[in-house]
N, C-alpha and C positions, 0 to 999 in steps of 0.2 A: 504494500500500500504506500503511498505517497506522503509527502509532508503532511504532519496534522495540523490543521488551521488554529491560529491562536484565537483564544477564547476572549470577548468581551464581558460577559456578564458570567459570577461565579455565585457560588450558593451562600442561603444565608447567610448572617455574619453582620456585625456591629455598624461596619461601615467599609465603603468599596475603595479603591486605588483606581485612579485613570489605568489604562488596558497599558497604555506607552511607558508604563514604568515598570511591568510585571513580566514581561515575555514568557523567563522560564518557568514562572507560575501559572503561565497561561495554557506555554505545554502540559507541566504537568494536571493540572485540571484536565484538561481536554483527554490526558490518560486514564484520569479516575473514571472519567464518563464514558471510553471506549470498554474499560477494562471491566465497568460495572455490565455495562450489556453483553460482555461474552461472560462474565459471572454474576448473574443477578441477586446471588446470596447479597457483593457487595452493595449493591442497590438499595436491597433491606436493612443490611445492617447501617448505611448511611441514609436512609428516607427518601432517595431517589424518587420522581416519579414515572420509573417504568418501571416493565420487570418484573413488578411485586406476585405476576403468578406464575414466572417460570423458572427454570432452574438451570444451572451451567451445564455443558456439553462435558460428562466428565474422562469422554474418550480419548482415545490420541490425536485425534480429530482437533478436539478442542484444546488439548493444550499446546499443538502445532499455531491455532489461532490464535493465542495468548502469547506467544513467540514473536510471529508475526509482529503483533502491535508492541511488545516489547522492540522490538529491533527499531520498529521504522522510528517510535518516540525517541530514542538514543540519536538515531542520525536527526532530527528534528532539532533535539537540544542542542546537538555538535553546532549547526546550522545559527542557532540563536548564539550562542558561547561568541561564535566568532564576528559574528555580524553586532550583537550588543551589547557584549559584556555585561557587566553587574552594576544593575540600578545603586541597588542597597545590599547591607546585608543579607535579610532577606532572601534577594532574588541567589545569594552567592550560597547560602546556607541549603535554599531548594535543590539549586545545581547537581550542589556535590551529593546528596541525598539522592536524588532521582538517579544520576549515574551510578552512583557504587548500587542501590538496590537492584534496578535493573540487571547492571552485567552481572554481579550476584544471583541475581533468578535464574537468568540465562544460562550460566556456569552448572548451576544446582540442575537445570533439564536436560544438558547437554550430559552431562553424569548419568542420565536416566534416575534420579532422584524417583522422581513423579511414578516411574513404572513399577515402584513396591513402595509406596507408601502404603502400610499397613498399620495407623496408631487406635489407641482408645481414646485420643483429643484430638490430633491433630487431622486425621485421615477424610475423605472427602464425606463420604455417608454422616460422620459426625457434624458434619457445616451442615450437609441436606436439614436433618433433623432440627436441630438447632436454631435454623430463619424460622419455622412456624411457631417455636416461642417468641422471635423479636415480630409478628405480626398481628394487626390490630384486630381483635374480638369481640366489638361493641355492637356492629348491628350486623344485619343478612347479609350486604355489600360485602362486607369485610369475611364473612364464612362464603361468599361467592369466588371469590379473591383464593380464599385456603383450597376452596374445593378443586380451582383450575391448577393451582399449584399442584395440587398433592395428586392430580391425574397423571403430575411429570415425574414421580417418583420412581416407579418402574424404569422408565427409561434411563434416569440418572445412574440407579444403580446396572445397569448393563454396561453404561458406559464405560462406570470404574473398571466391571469386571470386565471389559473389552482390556481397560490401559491394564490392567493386572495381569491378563492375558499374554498381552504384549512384552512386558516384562520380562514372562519366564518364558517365551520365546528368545530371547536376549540372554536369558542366562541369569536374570535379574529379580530376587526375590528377596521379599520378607523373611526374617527369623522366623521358623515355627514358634518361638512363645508368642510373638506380635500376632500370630495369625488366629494360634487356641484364645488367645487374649482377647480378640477383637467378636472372634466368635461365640464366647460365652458372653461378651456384653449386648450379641445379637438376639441372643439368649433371651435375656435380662429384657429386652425391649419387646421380644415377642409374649414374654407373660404380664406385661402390665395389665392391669384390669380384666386380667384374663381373655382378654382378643387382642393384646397388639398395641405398640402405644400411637403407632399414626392413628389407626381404628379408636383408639380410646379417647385420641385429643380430637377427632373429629366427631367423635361424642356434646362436644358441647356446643354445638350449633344450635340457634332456637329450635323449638319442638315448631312452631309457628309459621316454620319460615316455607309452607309449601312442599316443593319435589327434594328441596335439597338437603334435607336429612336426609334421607335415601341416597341421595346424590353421594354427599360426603361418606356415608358410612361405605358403599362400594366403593371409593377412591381411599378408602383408608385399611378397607379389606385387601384390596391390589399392593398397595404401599405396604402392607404388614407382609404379604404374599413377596416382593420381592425380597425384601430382606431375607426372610428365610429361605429363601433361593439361592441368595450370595451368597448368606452363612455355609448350605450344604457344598455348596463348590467350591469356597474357600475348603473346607474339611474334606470333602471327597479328592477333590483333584488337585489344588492347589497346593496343602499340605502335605502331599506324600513325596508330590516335587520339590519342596521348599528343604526337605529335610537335611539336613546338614550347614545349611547357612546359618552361619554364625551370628552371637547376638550383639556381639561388639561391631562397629562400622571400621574400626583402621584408622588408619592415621590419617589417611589421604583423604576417606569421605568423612572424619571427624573434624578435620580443617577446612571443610568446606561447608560444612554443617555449622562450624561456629561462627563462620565468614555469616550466614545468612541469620543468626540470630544475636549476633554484635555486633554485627558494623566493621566487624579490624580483624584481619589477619593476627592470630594471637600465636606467645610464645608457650606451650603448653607445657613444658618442663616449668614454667615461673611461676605460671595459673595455678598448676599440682601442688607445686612444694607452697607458695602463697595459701592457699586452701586449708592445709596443713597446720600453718600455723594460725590463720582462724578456727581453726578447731582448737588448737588446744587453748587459745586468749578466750574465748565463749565459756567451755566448759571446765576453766576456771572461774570465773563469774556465776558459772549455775551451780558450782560447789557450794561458793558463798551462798548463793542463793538460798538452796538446802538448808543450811544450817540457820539460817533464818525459820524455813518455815516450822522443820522438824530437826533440832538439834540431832546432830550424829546420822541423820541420815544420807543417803549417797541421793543425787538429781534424779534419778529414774526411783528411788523410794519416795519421794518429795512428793514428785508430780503422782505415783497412784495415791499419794495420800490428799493430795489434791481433789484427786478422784471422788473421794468419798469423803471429805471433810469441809471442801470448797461451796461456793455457788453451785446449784445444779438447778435445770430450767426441764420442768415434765411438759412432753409434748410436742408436738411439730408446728404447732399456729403460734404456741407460747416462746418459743424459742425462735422463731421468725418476728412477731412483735420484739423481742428484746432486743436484737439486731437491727429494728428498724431503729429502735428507740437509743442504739447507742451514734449511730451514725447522727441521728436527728441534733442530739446533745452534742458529738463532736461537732457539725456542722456550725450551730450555734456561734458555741464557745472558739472556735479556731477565726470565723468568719469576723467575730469583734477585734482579735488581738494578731494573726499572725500571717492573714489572706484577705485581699478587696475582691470579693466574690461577686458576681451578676446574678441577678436574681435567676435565670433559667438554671444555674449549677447548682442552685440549692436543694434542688429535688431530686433524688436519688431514692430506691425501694430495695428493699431486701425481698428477697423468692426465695422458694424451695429449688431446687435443682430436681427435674425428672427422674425416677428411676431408671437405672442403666448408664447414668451421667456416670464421669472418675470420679474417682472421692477426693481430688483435690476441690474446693470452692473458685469460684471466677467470678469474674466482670464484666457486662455486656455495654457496651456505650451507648450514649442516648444519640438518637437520631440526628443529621445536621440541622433539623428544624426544631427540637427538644418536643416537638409531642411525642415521645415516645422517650422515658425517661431513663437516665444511667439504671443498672439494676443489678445486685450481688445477689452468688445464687450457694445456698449451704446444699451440698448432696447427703440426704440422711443415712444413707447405707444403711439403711431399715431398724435404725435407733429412734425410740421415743426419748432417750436422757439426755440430758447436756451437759454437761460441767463446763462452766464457763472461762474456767482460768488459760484455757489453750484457746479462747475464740476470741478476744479483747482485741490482741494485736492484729489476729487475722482478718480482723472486719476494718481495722485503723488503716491497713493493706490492700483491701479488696476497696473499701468505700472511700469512708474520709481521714483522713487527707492525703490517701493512694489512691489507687486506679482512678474514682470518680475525679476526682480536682485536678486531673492530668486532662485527661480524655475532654472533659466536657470542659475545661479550660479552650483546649484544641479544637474541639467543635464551636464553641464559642467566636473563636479566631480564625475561624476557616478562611474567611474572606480575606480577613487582613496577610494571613501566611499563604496557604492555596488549601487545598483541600487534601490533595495529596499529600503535604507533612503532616497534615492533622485524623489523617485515616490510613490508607494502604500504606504510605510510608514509614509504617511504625515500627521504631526496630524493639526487640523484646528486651538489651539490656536498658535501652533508654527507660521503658516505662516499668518495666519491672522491677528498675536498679530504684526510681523514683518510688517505687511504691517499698520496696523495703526501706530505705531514706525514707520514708513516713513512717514506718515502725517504730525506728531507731527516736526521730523527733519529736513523738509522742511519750518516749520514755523520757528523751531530756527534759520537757515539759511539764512533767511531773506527772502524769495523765493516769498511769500506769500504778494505780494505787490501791485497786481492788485485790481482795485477797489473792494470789498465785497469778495476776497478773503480769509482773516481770516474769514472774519462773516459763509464762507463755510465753512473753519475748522472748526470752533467752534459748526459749527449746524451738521456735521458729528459726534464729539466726542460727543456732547452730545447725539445725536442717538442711539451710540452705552452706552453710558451709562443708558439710557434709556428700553435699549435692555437687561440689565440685570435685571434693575429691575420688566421690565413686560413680561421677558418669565420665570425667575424662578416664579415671581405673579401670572402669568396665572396658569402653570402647577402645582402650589402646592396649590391655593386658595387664598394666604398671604393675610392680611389686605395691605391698603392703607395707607400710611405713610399721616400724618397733612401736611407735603408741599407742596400737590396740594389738595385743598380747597374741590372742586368739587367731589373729591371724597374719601377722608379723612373717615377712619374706614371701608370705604369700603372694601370686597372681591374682587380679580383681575376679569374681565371677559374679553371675546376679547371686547366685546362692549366697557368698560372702557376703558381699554387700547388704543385703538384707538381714543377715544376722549381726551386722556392724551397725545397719541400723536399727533396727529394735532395741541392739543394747545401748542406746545411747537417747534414745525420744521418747517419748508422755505419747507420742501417736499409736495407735492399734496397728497390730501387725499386717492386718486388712487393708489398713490406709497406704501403709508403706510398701507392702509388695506392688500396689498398683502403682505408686511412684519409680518403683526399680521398671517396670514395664513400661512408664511413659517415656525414662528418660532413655531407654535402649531405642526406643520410637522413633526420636528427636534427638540427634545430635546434636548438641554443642547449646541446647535450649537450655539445660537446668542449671548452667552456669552462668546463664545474663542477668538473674538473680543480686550476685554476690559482686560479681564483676561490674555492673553496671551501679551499684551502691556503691561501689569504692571511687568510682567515675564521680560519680554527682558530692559524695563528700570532698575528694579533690581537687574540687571544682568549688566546691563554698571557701574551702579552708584557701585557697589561692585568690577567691576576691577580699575576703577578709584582710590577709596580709596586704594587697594592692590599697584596698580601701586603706589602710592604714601608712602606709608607706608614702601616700598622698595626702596623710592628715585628718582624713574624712571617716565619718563614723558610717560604720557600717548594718547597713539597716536592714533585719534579719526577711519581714515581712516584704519591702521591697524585692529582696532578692529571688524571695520567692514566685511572688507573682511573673518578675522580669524571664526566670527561669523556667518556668511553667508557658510562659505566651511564645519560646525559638520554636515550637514543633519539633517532631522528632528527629532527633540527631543518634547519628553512630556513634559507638568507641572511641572511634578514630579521631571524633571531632569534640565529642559530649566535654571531659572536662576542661578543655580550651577554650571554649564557649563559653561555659559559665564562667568562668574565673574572670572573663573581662567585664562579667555584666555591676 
């Protein structure tokens, strides 16, 4: 395809820039809105108005065409680069963004990436699913809307299994555990409600609304019907080919995997042994900890006693209200003293997460128009209890002042940055690294004061510190460092890894084996975490000194706001950026 025409008018947003000042925002815009019509999930998930009833081509068909517009945007941008340089920062910030993401994508499908993607988060079926939670349910329109979509579900899923197909035509497979992994969540989604969870969610159409109950319940009977189609062929045929494929990725596809969820080619020997020693500075901190709560006892006795002596919330609506109710109160309280928030950011909801979800909790961002608000979602893995001293931080992470104050920051500024840094271009240590930097800032804060609340922090942080040491371990072999006894000189396996982490987190063993199967999933994902928290505190602590080294006091809430409004930036750029702001 030919050059993409630069855009005049961009989506909501505060206030507009003359077209003559923004070019490579213009391109990139004008990508959001090529790239949202060959995937209409992004459509949904950014309020688009098209698309909203159909679904991506998830063939090789389709992701030939997503190439396609990948390429010709790159020569587009080349074209602008040289002919108009950089307005503003801004337009230079876009630039560098929209190239490294691109040839990054590009790199990741030329690898054949795409042709064994098999995860329980990240994998294409799980997006499928996923958009008819972000779509509206208020009147008949809107279940007319569901019902055409979910007529495209079948199809969707052929698609993948065509590119899966393809795949191990190539030689190119999934891990069998990624594959049993995916299939028992297919599982899990075909017993909901006992028909199916498309079938189930197409359940709540008015009774009133005419032919189209009828309508929906056969497109949701179809939809329940493919799944269990895929599932069988994944296990029949898929799996007996897959067998032998390793669950580590290498070295080669683990740098290319980090490339695509940092932003920077990383040195992984610095990452590992870095990692390391966040492990051991954390869980000396949760010693103290310990012996605060329960003199003489070790962190993992602390936290079951946590368990049973802590806050504990009966319920699933009960424990959804508190969660709404702790955001609502952070909101508040953060929005007087340490954020100039916009009224549309202030609305944020807690959900439940569907059965069959991971049992990690997530973030869904609100629409570039906010009728359709930020929303964290808890997956109850079929608990009615809650103890609350491991969910404090994780909601300070997921809502406020993480994931939501980021995202709907971004959405908010769509206009003024493009649309594309404030959506597709999101890299995961940027917002991830931001949202554990909200953990951390909520402890300095003081915030962190309900009972076995820090000992949450601390068992989160060191989670995620954890998370680097055994998903680069896993995917490259590494020995076992001397600080955990048990398996010391050892080589990483999931097996180990998951008995390294059980012995060290307050989390259920249930929670954590599905986390060793995410991150065998996803390369190089479960370190944008740790690594991108080290970014953005490097980045405070270097405008501080500046601010100071100039005289000037340095103003905690400014910085933040200023930080929150660059859109997403890489690795490569994250704490350079901040540090000048």
């Amino acid at each position: 395809m030919g050059r993409i025409a630069r855009m005049t008018q961009n989506a909501s947003g505060p206030s507009a820039s003359p077209a003559s000042t923004r070019p490579v925002r213009d391109v990139a815009d004008e990508f959001v809105r090529e790239s949202a019509r060959l995937n209409p999930l992004q459509a949904t998930m950014l309020g688009l108005p098209f698309g909203q009833d159909e679904l991506p081509d998830l063939s090789p068909d389709g992701l030939a065409a997503v190439d396609s517009l990948q390429r010709a945007t790159l020569a587009t941008l080349g074209e602008v680069e040289l002919a108009d340089g950089f307005a503003d920062a801004d337009e230079r910030r876009c630039a560098r963004l929209l190239r490294e993401r691109l040839e990054t994508d590009l790199a990741v499908r030329a690898a054949g990436e795409p042709l064994r993607t098999i995860s329980i988060i990240f994998g294409p079926p799980q997006g499928v699913r996923g958009t008819f939670l972000l779509m509206p349910t208020a009147g008949v329109e809107d279940w007319a809307v569901i019902g055409r979509r979910l007529r495209r579900v079948p199809d969707a899923m052929a698609g993948y299994r065509e590119t899966l197909a393809e795949g191990a035509r190539r030689g190119l497979f999934a891990a069998p555990r990624q594959v049993e992994a995916v299939a028992d969540q297919f599982t899990a989604w075909l017993a909901t409600g006992g028909r199916g969870w498309f079938s189930d969610f197409a359940s709540g159409a008015p009774a009133d609304a005419g032919a189209l109950p009828a309508e929906l319940e056969a497109a949701g009977t179809a939809a329940d019907a493919a799944v269990a189609g895929l599932r069988d062929w994944l296990l029949a045929e898929y799996l007996p080919d897959a067998a032998g494929t390793p669950d580590g990725a290498g070295e080669q596809r683990y740098l290319l995997g980090s490339k695509r969820w940092n932003g920077a080619s990383l040195d992984l020997a610095e990452v590992y042994a870095w990692g390391w020693s966040q492990y051991r500075q954390i869980l000396a901190e949760m010693r103290a900890e310990a012996e605060q709560i329960l003199p003489g006892s070790t962190p993992t006795e602390a936290m079951r006693y946590l368990d049973s002596h802590g806050e504990v919330v009966e319920g699933v609506e009960a424990i959804r209200e508190r969660l709404q109710q702790l955001m609502d109160e952070a909101m508040v309280s953060l929005a007087a003293s340490h954020f100039d928030l916009a009224d549309p950011i202030r609305v944020v909801e807690a959900r439940i997460a569907p059965p069959g979800s991971a049992a990690a909790p997530y973030y869904t961002g609100p629409s570039q128009d906010f009728s359709r608000p930020g929303r964290t979602w808890l997956p109850t893995l079929g608990r009615t209890t809650f103890p609350l001293w491991n969910l404090f931080s994780t909601w300070y992470h997921e809502g406020v002042p993480g994931h939501h104050l980021q995202i709907a920051q971004w959405r908010y500024l769509g206009e003024r940055l493009s649309l594309y840094q404030t959506s597709l271009g999101a890299v995961s240590a940027c917002s991830e690294g931001w949202a554990l930097y909200a953990e951390r800032l909520m402890d300095e804060l003081g915030y962190l004061t309900s009972a076995g609340a820090r000992m949450g922090y601390l068992d989160a942080q060191l989670m995620r510190a954890i998370r680097v040491i055994i998903d680069i371990g896993m995917h490259l072999e590494l020995p076992v460092a001397s600080d955990w006894a048990p398996g010391a000189g050892q080589r990483w396996t999931p097996e180990l890894a998951l008995e390294f982490f059980v012995s060290h987190s307050g989390r259920e063993r249930e929670f954590l084996a599905s986390e060793i199967v995410r991150y065998l999933g996803a390369p190089g994902q479960a370190i944008s975490y740790k690594l991108g928290e080290r970014a953005w505190l490097a980045g405070r602590e270097a405008a501080k000194a500046a601010h100071a080294a100039r005289g000037e006091r340095f103003d905690l809430k400014s910085w933040h706001m200023a930080a929150l409004s660059l859109g997403s930036l890489g690795l490569d750029d994250l704490a350079d950026e901040l540090a000048q702001l």
